[in-house]
N, C-alpha and C positions, 0 to 999 in steps of 0.2 A: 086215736087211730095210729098204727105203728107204720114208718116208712112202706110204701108198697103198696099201703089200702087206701080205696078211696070209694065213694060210693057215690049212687044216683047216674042214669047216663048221660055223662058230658058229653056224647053225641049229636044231643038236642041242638045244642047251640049256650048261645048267655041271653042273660036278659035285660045287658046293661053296656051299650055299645062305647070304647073312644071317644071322647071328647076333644076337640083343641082348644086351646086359646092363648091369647096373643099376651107375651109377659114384657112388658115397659115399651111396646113399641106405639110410636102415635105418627101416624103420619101428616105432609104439609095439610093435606085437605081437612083431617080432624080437628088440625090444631084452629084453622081458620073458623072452623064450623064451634069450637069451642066442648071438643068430645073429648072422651076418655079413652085408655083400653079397654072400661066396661061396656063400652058402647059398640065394641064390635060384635058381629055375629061370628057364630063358632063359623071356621072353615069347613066342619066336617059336616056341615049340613049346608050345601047352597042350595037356594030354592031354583027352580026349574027356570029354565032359558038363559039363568043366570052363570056368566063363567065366571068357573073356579082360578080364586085368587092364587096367584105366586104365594108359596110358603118360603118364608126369610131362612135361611142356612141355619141361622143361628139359634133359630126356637128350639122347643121341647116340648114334645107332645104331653097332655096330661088329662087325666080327667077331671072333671071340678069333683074332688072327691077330697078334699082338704089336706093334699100333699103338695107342695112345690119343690119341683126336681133340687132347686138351688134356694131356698128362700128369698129366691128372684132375684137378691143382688149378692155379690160378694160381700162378707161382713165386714165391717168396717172396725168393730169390735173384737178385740185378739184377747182369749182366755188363757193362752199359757205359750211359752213358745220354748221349743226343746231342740238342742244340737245336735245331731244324727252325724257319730262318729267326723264333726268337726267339716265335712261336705255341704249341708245343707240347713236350714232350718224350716220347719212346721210350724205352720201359723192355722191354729185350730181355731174353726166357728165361735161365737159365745154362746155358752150355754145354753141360756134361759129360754131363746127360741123354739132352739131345737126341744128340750125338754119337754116344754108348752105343747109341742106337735108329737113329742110320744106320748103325753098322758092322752093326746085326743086319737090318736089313729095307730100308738103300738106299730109305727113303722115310719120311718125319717132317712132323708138323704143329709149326707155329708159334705161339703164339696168346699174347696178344693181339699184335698187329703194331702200332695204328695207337690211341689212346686213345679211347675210348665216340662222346667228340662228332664227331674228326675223319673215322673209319670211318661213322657215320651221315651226314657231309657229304657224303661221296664217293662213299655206298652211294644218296643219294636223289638226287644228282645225275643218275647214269647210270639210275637209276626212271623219273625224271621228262622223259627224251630222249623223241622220239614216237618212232614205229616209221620213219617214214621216215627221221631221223637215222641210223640202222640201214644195216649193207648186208645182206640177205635172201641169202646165201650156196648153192646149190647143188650136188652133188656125187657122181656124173660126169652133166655136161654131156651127155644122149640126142644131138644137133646136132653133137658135137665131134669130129673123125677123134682119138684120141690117138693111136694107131699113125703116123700121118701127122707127128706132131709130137712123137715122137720121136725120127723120125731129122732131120727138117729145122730143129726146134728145141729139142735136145735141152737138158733142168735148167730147161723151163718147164712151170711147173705151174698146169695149170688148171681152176677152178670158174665155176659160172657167178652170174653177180650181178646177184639179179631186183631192179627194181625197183618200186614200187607203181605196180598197174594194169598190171601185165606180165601179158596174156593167158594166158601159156602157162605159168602156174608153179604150177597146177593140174596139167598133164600129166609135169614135171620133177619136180614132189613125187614123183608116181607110180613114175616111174621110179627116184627114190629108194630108197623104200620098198622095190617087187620086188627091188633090188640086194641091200639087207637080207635080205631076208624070204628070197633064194635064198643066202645066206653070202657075197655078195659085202660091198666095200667102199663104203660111200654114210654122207655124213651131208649135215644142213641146220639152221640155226641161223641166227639175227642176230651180226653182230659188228660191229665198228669199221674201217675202212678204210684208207687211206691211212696210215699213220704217221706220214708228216710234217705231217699234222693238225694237230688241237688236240683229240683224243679223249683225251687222257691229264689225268685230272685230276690238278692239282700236286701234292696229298699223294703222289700215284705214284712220285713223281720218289726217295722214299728208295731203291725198289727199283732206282734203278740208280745208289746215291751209292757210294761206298768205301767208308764205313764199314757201311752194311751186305753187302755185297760180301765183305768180311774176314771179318767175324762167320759167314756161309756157311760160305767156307773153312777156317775153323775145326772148324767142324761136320761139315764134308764131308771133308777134305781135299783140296779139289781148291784149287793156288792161281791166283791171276791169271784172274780168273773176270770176263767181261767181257762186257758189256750192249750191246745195239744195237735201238732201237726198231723195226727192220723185223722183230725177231724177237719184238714183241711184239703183241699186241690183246687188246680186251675184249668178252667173249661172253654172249649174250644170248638162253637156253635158256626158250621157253614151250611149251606145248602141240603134240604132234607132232616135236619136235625132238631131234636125237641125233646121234649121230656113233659110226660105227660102227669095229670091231676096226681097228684100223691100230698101226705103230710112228711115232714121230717121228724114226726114223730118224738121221740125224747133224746132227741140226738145233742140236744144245748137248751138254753134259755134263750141266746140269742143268735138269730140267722145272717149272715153277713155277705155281702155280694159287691167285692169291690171291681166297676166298670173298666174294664180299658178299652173298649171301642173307641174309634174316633168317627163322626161324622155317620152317627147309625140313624139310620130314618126306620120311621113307623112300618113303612112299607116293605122294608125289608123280614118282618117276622122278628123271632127270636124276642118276644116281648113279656118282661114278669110280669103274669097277674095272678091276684089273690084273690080267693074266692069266698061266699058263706061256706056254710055249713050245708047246703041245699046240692055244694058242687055244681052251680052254673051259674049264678049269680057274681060277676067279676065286682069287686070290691077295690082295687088297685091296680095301676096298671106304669107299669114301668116302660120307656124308650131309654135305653141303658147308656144313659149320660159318662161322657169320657170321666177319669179323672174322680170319681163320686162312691162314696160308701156309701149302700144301703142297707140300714139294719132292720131287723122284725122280730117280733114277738111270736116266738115261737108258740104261744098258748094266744087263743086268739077264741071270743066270744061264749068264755069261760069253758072251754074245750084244749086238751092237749093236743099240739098242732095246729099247722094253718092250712087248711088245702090253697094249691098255687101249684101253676106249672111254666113253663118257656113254649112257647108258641115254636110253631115248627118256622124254619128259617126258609126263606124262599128260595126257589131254583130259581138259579142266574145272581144272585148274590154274588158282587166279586168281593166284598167286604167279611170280617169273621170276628164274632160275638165272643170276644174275650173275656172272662173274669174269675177275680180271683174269691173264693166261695168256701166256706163254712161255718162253725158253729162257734161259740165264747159259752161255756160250759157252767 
């Protein structure tokens, strides 16, 4: 399926709800009692009369779906370590983990990427942008014949790009939304623009050096994995915002979603999940861990493309789902 398609209606609902669970924490009573973290119950289901436990700041939501956000601990194991113009250094996971976990699930966190100081540079730099910086993104265009422009120009893809004090993007939200709300395809969101910009902050620039390019393909198998800024931007999810069921169709080999949120909870929306082939059946499901590559296999259950969407972002949200997003070719 090509970006934009998606079938079956995701109106239904899923048929596979969030899970939690608790990653290395044991508390004094467990330990006395002689239990595990296995031994706890998930939070997301407490039985009746029973109150809902305090959830620890420092977890991460996940479903037992055999992805761990961080491979639970920092690696202690360093595969290669590279100087970044003589500022910093990269101290990348080991391998064999990671690798182990894409031969199983074609979709793997990274983490850390970028060291404490440099990801907080980069992370409050695109904060601290106003919203106009922002292109206010659109998606389908109510104005736009696409039928029309298909056959006259066809492999052009179009959204529409409000910008501030654009009258009518009150009535295009709308039209959003019902595209949603009836299983159609619609999302809307802030991004970055132009590519040949200057929106890419330079710590970025690792994600399209060779040597982390290699370190992928190692991981992935996939070789001669190749970057192109047109295939990249950085997204910028607050209150109202989502992006509905679609594949990426043949846009890369690999999907890439590097987190800069700090301190995102479940509750706030704005959450990656992966779907079947059925479109309602959640397969993966992301809380967009600060500081974390995630990558994915764009071909997913011998099918081009993976249907996946961003959950819509909740009103009242004072926090904003930052990342930086595209494809390795």
């Amino acid at each position: 399926m090509a970006k934009g398609q998606m079938g079956g209606d995701f109106s239904q609902g899923y048929n596979q709800t969030i899970d939690q669970e608790f990653l290395g924490i044991v508390s004094p009573q467990s330990e006395e009692m002689g239990t595990t973290q296995d031994d706890f119950e998930s939070q997301a289901w407490p039985k009746s009369n029973q109150i809902h436990p305090n959830i620890p700041n420092d977890t991460r939501v996940r479903p037992r779906l055999g992805m761990s956000p961080d491979l639970d601990t920092n690696p202690t194991t360093v595969f290669l370590t590279k100087e970044v113009d003589d500022k910093f250094t990269l101290n990348f996971p080991d391998i064999e983990p990671l690798r182990q976990q894409w031969e199983q699930n074609k979709a793997i966190n990274i983490t850390p990427v970028l060291p404490d100081l440099q990801a907080n540079i980069v992370r409050d730099w695109y904060m601290n942008q106003p919203n106009d910086w922002w292109d206010r993104i659109i998606y389908p265009d109510p104005d736009f014949d696409y039928d029309k422009s298909a056959i006259e120009n066809p492999g052009y893809y179009h959204m529409y790009n409000a910008k501030a004090g654009d009258p009518s993007i009150e009535r295009r939200l709308q039209h959003a939304y019902d595209i949603n709300n009836n299983g159609g395809f619609s999302y809307t969101y802030r991004r970055t623009g132009d590519p040949t910009g200057d929106y890419l902050h330079p710590y970025l620039k690792i994600f399209q050096s060779d040597v982390f390019k290699n370190y992928l393909s190692k991981i992935t198998g996939y070789d001669n994995l190749g970057y192109s800024d047109a295939h990249t931007f950085v997204s910028n999810y607050g209150p109202g915002d989502f992006n509905g069921p679609h594949t990426d169709g043949d846009n890369g080999r690999i999907a890439f979603v590097y987190h800069l949120s700090k301190d995102w909870r479940p509750q706030y929306g704005g959450l990656f999940m992966r779907m079947d082939w059925d479109w309602q059946t959640v397969n993966k499901v992301i809380v967009p861990p600060f500081n974390t590559l995630s990558i994915f296999d764009t071909q997913w259950q011998g099918q081009q493309g993976a249907p996946h969407l961003v959950s819509e972002v909740a009103q009242g949200c004072n926090n904003r789902r930052i990342s930086y997003t595209g494809w390795y070719l």
